[in-house]
C-alpha positions in Angstrom: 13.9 -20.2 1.9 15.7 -17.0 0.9 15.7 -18.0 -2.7 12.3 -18.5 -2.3 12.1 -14.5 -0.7 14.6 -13.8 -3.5 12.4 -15.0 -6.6 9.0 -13.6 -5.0 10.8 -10.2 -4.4 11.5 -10.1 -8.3 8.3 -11.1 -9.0 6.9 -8.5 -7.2 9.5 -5.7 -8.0 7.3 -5.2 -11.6 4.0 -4.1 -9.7 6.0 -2.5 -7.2 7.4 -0.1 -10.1 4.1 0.3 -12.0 2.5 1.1 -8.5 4.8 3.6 -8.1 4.4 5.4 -11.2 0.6 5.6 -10.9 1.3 7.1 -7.4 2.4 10.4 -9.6 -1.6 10.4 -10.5 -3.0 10.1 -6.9 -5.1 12.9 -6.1 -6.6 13.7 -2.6 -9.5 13.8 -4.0 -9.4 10.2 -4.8 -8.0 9.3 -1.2 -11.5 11.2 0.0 -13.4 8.7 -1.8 -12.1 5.4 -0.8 -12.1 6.8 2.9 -15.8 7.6 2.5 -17.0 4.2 1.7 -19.4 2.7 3.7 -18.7 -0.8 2.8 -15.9 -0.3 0.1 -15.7 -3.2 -2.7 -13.0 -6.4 -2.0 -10.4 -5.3 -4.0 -10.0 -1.7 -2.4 -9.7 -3.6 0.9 -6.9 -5.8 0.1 -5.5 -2.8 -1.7 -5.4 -0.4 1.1 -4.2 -3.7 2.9 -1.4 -4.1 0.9 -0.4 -0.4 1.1 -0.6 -0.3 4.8 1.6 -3.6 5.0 4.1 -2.0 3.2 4.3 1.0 5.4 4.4 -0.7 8.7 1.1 -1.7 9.6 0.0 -5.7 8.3 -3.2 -6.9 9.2 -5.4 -3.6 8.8 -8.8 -4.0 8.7 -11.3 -1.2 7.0 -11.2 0.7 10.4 -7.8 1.1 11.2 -7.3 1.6 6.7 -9.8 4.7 7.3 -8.0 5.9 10.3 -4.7 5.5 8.4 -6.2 7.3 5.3 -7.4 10.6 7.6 -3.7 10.9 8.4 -3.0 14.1 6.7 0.5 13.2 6.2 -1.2 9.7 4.4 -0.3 10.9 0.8 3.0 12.2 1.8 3.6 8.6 3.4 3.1 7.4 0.1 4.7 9.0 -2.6 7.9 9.6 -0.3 8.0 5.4 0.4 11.3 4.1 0.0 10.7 1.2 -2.4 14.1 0.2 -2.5 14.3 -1.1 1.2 11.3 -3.3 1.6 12.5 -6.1 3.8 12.1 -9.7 2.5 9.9 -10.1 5.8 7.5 -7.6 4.6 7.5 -9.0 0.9 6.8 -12.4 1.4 
């Protein structure tokens, strides 16, 4: 099982790092947008999912990913995330 967690942590490390550097582009302008959709397209929903997994809140649904996004401190959350000390728990 951990060498399981260990190869799907390096698969994922690649994204992770790519994410990361397009989090130098993020705007809040283009935070404002996603939070005003109505009914926001598949992929931003498992996107905003996936970002609200890794800081500390699985399972969101586009409620509590609005909520989440009003957070003024939202942006801050994310460019200041610690990729280096994502638990295997929250990667796999």
């Amino acid at each position: 099982m951990a060498d399981e967690a260990d190869a799907t942590f390096a698969q994922a490390m690649p994204a992770l790092e790519a994410a990361s550097k397009a989090c130098g582009n993020l705007s809040k302008g283009a935070i404002t947008e996603v939070k005003s959709f109505a009914n926001p397209p598949v992929g931003v929903i498992k996107v905003m999912s996936a970002v609200l997994t890794l800081l500390g809140k699985p399972g969101a649904d586009w409620a509590m990913i609005r909520k989440e996004i009003a957070d003024p401190k939202f942006m801050d959350r994310i460019v200041c995330f610690d990729k280096n000390n994502i638990s295997k728990k929250t990667m796999v």
